[in-house]
C-alpha positions as CSV (number, residue, x, y, z in Angstrom):
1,X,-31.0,38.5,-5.7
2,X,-31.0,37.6,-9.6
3,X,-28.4,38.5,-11.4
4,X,-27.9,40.0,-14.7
5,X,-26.2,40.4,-17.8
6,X,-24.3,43.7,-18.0
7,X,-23.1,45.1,-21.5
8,X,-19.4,44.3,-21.1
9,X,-21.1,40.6,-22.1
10,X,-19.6,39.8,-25.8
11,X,-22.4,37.2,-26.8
12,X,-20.0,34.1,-26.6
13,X,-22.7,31.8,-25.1
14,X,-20.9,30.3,-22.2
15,X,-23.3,31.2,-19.8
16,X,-26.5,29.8,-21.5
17,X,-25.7,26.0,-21.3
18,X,-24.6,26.2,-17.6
19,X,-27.5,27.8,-16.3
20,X,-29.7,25.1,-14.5
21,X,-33.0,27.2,-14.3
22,X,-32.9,28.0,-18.0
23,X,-32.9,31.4,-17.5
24,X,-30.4,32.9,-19.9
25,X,-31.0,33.6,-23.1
26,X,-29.4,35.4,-26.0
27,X,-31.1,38.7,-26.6
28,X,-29.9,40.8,-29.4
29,X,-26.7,41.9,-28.7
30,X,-26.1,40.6,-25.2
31,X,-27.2,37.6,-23.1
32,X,-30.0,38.1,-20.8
33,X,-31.6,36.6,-17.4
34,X,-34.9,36.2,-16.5
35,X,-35.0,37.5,-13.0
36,X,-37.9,35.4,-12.2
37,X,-36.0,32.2,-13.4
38,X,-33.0,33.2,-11.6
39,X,-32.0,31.6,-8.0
40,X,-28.2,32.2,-8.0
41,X,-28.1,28.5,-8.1
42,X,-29.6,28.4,-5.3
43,X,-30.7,24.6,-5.1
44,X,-28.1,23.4,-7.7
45,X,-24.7,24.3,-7.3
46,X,-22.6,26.1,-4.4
47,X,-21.9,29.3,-6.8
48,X,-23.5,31.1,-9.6
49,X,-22.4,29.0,-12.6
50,X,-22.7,31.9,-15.2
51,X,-20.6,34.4,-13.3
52,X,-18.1,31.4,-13.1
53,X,-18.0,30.5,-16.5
54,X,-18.0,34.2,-18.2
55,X,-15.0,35.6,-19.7
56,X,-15.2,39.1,-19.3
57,X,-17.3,38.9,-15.6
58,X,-20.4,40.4,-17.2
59,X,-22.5,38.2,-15.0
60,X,-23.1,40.9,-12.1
61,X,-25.5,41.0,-9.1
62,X,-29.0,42.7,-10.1
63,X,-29.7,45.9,-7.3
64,X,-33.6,45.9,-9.0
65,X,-34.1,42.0,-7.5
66,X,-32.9,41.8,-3.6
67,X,-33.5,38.4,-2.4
68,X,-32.6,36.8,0.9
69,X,-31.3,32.8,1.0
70,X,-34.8,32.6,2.6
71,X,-36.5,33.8,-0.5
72,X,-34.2,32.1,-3.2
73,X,-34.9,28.8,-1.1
74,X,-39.1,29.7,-1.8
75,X,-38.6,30.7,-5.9
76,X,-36.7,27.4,-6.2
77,X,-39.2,25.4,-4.7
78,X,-42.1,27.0,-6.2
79,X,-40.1,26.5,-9.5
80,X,-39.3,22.9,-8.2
81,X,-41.8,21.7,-6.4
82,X,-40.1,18.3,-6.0
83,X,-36.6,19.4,-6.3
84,X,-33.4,18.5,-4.0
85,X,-32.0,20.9,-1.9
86,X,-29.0,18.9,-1.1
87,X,-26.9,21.5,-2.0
88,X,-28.0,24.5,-0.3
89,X,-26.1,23.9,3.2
90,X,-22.8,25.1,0.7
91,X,-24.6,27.0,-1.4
92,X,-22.9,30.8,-1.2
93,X,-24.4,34.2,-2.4
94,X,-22.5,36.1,-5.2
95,X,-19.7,38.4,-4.0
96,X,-19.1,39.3,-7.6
């Protein structure tokens, strides 16, 4: 499932660099994700690098976006067509 940037966020930018889909941006108050750019960094990295990296944990699972490994393994290739997958065998989903 995407995640998403819940209001606790306090705009410090932390999470925008380390997102490797490009899906974060700053909004007007808040950071936001773009649930269709989102794949948990699923592809990437073995964790969700925003939810690592954030200070106050606003990075939080998104309930509207439910997504199996199955289906974050399809939006990441049809985002990557020739992308690696040599991190999914430790890739984990968010137990934020």
């Amino acid at each position: 499932m995407a995640l998403k940037i819940i209001e606790e966020c306090i705009s410090c930018g932390a999470c925008e660099p380390e997102c490797p889909n490009g899906a974060i941006s700053e909004a007007e108050d808040i950071y936001v994700i773009d649930p269709g750019h989102c794949t948990e960094c699923y592809g990437f990295y073995t964790t969700q690098q925003c939810a690592d990296v954030c200070p106050v944990e606003a990075c939080v699972k998104d309930d509207k976006y439910p997504e199996t490994a199955a289906e974050l393994k399809e939006k990441f290739l049809s985002l990557y067509p020739d992308g690696h997958l040599e991190n999914t065998d430790k890739w984990k989903p968010p137990t934020l």
